[in-house]
C-alpha positions in Angstrom: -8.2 22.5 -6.1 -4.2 23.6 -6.7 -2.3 20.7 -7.1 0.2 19.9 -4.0 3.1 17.8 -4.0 5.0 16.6 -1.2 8.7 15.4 -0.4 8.7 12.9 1.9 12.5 11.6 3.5 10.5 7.6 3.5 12.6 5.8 6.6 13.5 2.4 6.1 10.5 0.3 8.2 7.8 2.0 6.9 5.5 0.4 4.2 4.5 2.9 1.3 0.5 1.5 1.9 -2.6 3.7 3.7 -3.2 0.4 6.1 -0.8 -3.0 6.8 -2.5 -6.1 8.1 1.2 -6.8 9.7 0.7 -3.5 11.5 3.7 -2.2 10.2 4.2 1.6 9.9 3.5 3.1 7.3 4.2 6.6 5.3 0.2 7.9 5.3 -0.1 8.1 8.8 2.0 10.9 9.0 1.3 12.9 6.3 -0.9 16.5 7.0 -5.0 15.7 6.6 -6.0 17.5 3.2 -9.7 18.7 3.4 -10.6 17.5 0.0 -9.1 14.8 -1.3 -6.6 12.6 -0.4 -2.7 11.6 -0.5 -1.6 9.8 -3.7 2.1 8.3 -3.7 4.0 9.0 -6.9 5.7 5.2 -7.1 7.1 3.1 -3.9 9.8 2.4 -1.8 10.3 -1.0 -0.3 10.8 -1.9 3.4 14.0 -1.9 3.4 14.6 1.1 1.3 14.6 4.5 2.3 14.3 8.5 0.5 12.2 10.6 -1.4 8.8 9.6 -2.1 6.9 12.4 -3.8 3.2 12.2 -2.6 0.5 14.5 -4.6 -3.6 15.4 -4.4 -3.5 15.1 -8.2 -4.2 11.2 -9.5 -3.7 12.5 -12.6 -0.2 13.3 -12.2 0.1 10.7 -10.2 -0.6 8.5 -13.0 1.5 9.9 -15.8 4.8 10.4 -13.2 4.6 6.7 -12.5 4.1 5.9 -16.7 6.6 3.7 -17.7 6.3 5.8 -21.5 6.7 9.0 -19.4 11.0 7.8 -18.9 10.6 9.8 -15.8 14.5 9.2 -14.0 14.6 7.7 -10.9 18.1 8.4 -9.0 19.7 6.1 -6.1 22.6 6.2 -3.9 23.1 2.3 -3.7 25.7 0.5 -1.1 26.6 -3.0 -3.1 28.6 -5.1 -0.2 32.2 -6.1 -1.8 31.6 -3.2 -4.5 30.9 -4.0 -8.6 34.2 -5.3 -10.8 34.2 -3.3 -14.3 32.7 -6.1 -15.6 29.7 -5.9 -13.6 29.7 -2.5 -13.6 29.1 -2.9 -18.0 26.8 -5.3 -17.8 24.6 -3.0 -15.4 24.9 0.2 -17.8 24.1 -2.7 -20.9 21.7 -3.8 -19.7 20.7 -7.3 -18.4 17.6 -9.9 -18.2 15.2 -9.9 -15.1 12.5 -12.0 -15.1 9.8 -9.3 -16.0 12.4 -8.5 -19.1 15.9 -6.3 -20.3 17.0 -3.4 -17.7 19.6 -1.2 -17.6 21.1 2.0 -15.7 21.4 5.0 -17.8 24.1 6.1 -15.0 26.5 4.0 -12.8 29.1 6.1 -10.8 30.9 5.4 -7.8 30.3 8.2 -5.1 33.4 9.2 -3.9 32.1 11.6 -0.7 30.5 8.0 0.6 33.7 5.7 1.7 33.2 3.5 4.0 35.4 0.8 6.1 35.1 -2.6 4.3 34.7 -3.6 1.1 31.3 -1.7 1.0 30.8 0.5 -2.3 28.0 3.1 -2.8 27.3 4.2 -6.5 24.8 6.8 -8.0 22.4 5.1 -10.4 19.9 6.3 -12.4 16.7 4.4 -14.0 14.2 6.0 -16.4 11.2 3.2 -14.4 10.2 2.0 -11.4 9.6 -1.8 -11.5 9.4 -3.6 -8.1 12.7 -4.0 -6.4 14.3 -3.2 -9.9 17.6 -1.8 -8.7 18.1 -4.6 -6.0 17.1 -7.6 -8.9 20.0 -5.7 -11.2 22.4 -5.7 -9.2 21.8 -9.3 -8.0 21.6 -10.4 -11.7 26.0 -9.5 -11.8 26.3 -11.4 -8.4 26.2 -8.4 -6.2 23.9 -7.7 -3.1 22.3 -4.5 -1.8 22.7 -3.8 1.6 21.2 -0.3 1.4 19.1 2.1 -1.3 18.3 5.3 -1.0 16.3 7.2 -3.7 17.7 11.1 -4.0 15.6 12.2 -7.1 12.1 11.6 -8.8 12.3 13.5 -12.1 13.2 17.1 -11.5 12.5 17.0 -7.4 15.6 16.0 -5.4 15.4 15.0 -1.7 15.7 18.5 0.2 19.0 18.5 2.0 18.7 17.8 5.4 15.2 16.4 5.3 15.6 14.0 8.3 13.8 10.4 8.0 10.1 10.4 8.7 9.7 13.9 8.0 7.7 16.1 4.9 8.2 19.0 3.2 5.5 20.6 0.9 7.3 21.5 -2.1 6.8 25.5 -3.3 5.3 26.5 -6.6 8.2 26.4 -9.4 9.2 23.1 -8.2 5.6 21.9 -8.5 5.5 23.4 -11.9 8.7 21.8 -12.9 7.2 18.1 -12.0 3.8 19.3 -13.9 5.7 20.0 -16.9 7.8 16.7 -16.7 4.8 14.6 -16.6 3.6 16.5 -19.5 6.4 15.8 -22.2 5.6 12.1 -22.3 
C-alpha cells in the first residue's frame, strides 16, 4: 500500500480525535474513506488553534514525524495581544522553564505583511517539538497571551496557499517523498 499524506487547513472548533463524547466536530469526519487502512494524524492542534495537520496511512511515519529525537520543525504564525518587548522576545529564543521542562523557539520574527489595529502582534515561530499547547505555555511563561495560532509548516510540507478551513488536499509524490526522507534522518 503507497504511502498517502494529506494537508489538512484544521479550523479552529474542530477536535484532532476520530470521536468526542462532547460531540464536538472533529477533523476525521471529513477526511476521504481509505479502503485499507485508516487516517493517522501526524501531531495535534488544539481547539482553539487552527492550520496544517498532516494526516498519513503510514503509522510508521506517523510515529517517527511526531519523535521528539526526530527535531522535526513545527512553524506558527502567532498573534500575542499587546505584542512581546525585546526582553520577552530573548527570553522566548533562550529558552524558558515549563512545567514539563526547558523550551525554546529556534525562530522568533515579527510578520510584517500581518498588521493589525490594536496593540495585537503576530510573529513567525518555529519549534523543533510538539508538546501540548507548547507555544501558548511559552509565551505565557514572559507574560504574554495568545489570542490566535496558526501552524503554516510540519517539516518540509507548508500549508498549500489558499487551502480554505475545513478543507484537504492529498499531497503529490515529491512532497511525500520529501516528508519520507525527513522522518528518515533522525
Amino acid at each position: 500500500m503507497p504511502t498517502r499524506v494529506l494537508a489538512y487547513h484544521k479550523p479552529v472548533g474542530e477536535v484532532v480525535t476520530r470521536s468526542d463524547p462532547e460531540g464536538r466536530p472533529t477533523v476525521f469526519a471529513k477526511l476521504p474513506p481509505l479502503r485499507d487502512g485508516r487516517w493517522i494524524n501526524v501531531g495535534r492542534l488544539d481547539l482553539n488553534s487552527s492550520g496544517l495537520l498532516l494526516l498519513t496511512n503510514d503509522g510508521e511515519l506517523a510515529n517517527r514525524l511526531m519523535h521528539p529525537r526526530a527535531g522535526i520543525e513545527r512553524e506558527y504564525e502567532v498573534r500575542v495581544q499587546g505584542g512581546l518587548d525585546a526582553s520577552a522576545a530573548g527570553k522566548l529564543l533562550s529558552g524558558v522553564m515549563l512545567e514539563d521542562g526547558p523550551a525554546r523557539f529556534s525562530k522568533l520574527a515579527a510578520v510584517a505583511d500581518r498588521k493589525e489595529g490594536g496593540s495585537n502582534r503576530w510573529y513567525r515561530v518555529v519549534l523543533a517539538e510538539g508538546r501540548n499547547r507548547e507555544v501558548r505555555r511559552m509565551v505565557e511563561a514572559v507574560g504574554g497571551r495568545v489570542s490566535r495560532l496558526v501552524r503554516v509548516r510540519f517539516g518540509p510540507a507548508k500549508l498549500p496557499p489558499g487551502l480554505p478551513p475545513g478543507a484537504i488536499a492529498e499531497l503529490d509524490a515529491k512532497s511525500v517523498a520529501d516528508i519520507v526522507r525527513a522522518a528518515k534522518s533522525c
